[in-house]
C-alpha positions, -999 to 999 in steps of 0.1 A, spaced: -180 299 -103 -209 286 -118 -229 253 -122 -219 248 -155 -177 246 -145 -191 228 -113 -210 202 -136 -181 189 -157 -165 175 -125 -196 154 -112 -184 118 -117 -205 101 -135 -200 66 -125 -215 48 -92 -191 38 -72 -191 -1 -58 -183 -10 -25 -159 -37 -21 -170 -70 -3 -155 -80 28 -128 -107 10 -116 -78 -17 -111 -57 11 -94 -86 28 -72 -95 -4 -61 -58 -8 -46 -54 30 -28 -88 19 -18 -70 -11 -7 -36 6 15 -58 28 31 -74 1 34 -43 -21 49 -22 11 74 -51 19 87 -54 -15 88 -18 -9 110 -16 21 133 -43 4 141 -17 -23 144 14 -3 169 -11 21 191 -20 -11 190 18 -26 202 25 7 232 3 12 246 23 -20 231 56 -13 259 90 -8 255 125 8 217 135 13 202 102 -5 214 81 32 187 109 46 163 103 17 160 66 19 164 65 60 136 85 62 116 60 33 126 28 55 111 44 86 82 54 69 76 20 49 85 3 81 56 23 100 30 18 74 43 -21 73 37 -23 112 3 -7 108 -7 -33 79 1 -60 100 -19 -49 129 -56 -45 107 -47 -79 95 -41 -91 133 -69 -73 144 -95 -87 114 -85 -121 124 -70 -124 92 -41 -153 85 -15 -146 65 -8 -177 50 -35 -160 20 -5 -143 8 0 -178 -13 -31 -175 -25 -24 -142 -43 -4 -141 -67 31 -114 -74 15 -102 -106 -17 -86 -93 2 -72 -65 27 -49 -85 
């Protein structure tokens, strides 16, 4: 392949790195979105027949995991997570 093809896919803009609160503010955000998350794949289960009990069993471990992880960067960062009332729904979904 040459430089030419290669060029096209160069990304032209610089990319910013967060500050330490926006990092912060999007854990709190990924624990909100992934708990919302679980509460869906819970209700989609209590209705769910034949392979879709698999499908969603499998989701609620997985969001459960991933939830369980969340919580632990925020415990480890010190964070509280009382600054879920400072964010609001809409940014998070």
């Amino acid at each position: 392949m040459s430089d030419k093809y290669i060029e096209k896919y160069i990304k032209e803009t610089k990319i910013i790195e967060k500050t330490k609160e926006e990092t912060d503010k999007d854990l709190i955000k990924s624990i909100i979105k992934t708990k919302i998350e679980l509460v869906n794949a819970n209700k989609n289960f209590e209705y769910a027949e034949g392979e879709l009990i698999d499908c969603y069993s499998y989701q609620i471990k997985s969001l459960q995991a991933k939830l369980d992880y969340l919580i632990k960067k925020v415990k480890q960062k010190g964070l509280v997570l009382d600054m879920i009332n400072a964010i609001s729904l809409e940014d998070v979904v």
